[in-house]
N, C-alpha and C positions, 0 to 999 in steps of 0.2 A: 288676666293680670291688668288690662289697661282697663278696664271695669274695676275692678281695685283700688286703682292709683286715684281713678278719676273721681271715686263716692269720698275717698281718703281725702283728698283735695279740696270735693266741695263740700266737706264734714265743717274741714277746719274754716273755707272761709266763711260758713254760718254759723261757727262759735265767735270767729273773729268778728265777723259784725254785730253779732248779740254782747258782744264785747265792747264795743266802739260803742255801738247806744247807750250801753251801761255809763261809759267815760263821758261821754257827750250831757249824759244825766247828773253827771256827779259835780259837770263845767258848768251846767246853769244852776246846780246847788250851792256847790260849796264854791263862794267866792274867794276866800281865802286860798284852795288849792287848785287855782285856774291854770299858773302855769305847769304845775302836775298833769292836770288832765288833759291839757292844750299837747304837751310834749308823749304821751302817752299815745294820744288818737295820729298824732303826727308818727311817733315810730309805728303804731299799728299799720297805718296804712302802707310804711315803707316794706313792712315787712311781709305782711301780704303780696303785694307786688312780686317781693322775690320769691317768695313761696310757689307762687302760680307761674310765675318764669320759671323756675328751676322742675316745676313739674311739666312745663312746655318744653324743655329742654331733654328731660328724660323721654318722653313721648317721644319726639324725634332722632333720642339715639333707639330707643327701641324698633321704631320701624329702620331707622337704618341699618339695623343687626339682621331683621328679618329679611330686607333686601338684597343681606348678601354685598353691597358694594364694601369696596377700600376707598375708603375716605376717611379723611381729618377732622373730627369731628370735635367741639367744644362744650362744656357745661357752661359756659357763659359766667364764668368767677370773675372775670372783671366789668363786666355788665353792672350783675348784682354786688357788688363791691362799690359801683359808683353811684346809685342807687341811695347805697347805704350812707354813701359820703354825701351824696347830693341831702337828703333827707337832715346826716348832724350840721351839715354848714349852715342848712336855715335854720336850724336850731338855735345854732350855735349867734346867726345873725340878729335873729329874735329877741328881743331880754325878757318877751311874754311867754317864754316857753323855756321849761326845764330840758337840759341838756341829760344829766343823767336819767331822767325820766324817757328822753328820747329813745336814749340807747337801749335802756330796758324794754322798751315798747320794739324796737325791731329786732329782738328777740322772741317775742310771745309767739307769732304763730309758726315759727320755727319750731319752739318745744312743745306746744299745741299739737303738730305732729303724731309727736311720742303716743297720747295718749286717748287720741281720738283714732291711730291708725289700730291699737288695742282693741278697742271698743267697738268699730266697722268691721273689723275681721272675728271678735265673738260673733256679733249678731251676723253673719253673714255664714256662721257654722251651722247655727242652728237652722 
């Protein structure tokens, strides 16, 4: 299982970065949609961030389950909750950066997820 999570995890963040160079490419093209692709790479990366935290997070309740201890154990939702805040404030600070564009972008490798964890677990049948 934690072979799983872990190829799951670094699936998504090598779409996510084949991602970010795509937007990085689109920032030295298209001048007209800078702050598009400025708030996009900006939510990418926040959301990466929480992607690979909340996948450290589980890692660590997983071995805590196999240890057997009682302990209080947290997913870290206000962690990545502020993260997330930190990432639209400077958005929001910025006028060279789209705020809806942000938010959409710290969403992506969250549903990225969805469909790269599909596609690790086919080729991992076969």
């Amino acid at each position: 299982m934690n072979d799983l999570t872990t190829s799951i995890v670094n699936a998504v963040t090598r779409v996510t970065l084949l991602l970010l160079s795509v937007f990085f490419m689109g920032w030295a093209l298209y001048v007209d949609y800078r702050p598009i692709f400025v708030g996009l790479i900006l939510g990418l990366v926040g959301g990466l961030i929480n992607v690979r935290f909340l996948s450290f997070k589980v890692r660590q309740l997983a071995d805590l389950a196999i240890s057997q201890e009682r302990k209080r154990f947290s997913f870290g939702f206000v962690t990545r909750l502020c993260i997330a805040f930190l990432i639209v404030m400077i958005a929001a600070k910025l006028e060279q950066v789209s705020l809806g564009a942000t938010i959409a972008g710290l969403f992506i490798p969250q549903l990225l997820t969805i469909p790269v964890s599909i596609i690790v677990s086919l080729r991992n049948k076969n």
